[in-house]
N, C-alpha and C positions, 0 to 999 in steps of 0.2 A: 629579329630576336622575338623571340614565344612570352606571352604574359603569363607568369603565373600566377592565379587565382589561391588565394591562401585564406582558407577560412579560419574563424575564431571557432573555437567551443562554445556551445549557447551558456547559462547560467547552471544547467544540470549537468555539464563536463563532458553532453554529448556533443560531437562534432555536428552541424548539423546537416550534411549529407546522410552518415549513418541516421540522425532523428529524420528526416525523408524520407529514407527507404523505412523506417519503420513504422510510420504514421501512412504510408501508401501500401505499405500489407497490411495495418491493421486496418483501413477503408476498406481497402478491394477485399476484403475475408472477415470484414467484422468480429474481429479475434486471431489472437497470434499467443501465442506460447511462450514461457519464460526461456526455454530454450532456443525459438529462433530468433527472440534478441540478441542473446548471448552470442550465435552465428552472426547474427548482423553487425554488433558491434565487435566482436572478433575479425572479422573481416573489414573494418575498418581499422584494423590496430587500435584498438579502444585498449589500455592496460592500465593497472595502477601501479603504485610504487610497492613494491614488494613490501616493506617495514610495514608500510599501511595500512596493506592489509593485513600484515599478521597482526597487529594494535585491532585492528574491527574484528577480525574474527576472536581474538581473547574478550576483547572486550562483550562479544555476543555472550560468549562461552558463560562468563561471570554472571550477566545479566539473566541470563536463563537459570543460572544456578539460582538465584536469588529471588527468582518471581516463582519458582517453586516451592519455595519455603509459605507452608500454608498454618490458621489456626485450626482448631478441632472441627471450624467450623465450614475450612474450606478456605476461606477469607487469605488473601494477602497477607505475610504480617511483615513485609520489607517495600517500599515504596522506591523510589527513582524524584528526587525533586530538581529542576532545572538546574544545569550545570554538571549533569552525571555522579551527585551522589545519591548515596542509596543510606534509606534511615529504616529504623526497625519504629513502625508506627505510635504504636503503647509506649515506646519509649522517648518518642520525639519532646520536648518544652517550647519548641521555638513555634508559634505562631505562623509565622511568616512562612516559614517551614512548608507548613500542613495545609496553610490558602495556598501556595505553591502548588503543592500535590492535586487539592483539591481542586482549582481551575482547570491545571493540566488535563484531568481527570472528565472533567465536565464536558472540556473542551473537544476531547475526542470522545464519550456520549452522543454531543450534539451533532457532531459530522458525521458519524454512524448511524445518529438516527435519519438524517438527510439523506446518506445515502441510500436505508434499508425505503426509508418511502417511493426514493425513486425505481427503487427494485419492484417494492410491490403496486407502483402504480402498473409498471408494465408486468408485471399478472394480471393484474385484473386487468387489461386492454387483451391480451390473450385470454384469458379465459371468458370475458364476453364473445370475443371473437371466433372461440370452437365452440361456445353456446351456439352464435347465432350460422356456422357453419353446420352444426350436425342439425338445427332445425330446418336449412335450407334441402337438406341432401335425406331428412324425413318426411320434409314435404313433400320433396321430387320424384320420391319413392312410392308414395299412396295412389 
């Protein structure tokens, strides 16, 4: 009699063979496309529950409606505070409320600033690096 091997879903609801195959093309290629996830986890029978999804795409649908709502100035004037309601700012009274937003708000600032410095550290490691390649390849030329 044959064992079968039955894996669990990790905590992100990949299987984790399909998360394998996708962290061994994004190694071996240092970049993979939203689309050849979608094939990788397609081919793993990766699906959701149909109801589901249609709840997360309305619910996109609303959200987007509502983060385009701007003032004269550009500005937001409908927030999102934890637990998916959405307030009209100028009209919030609740405290609570608004350090909600406000944290939320900081919170991903601070991870985007983290992120964008790790970006631009590696420019400036490139662009030292074609400095000191085209003064290599002027030297070698004189």
């Amino acid at each position: 009699m044959q064992k079968v091997k039955k894996t669990m879903p990790s905590r992100t609801g990949i299987p984790p063979d399909a998360q394998a195959e996708i962290l061994q093309k994004l190694s071996a290629e240092t970049k993979i496309t939203s689309c050849e996830i979608a094939e990788i986890l397609k081919k793993h029978d990766v699906c959701g529950d149909m109801d589901a999804l249609q709840d997360a795409y309305r619910k996109r649908l609303g959200q987007r409606l509502l983060s385009g709502i701007r003032d004269e100035n550009g500005k937001r004037e409908i927030l999102s505070t934890s637990g998916g309601e959405y307030v009209i700012v100028d009209c919030c009274n609740d405290p609570q409320k608004l350090k909600a937003i406000q944290r939320r708000i900081q919170a991903q600032m601070n991870g985007l600033d983290v992120s964008a410095g790790k970006v631009r550290g590696r420019v400036h490691l490139l662009e030292r690096f074609m400095g000191w390649v085209r003064k290599e390849r002027s030297d070698g030329a004189a």
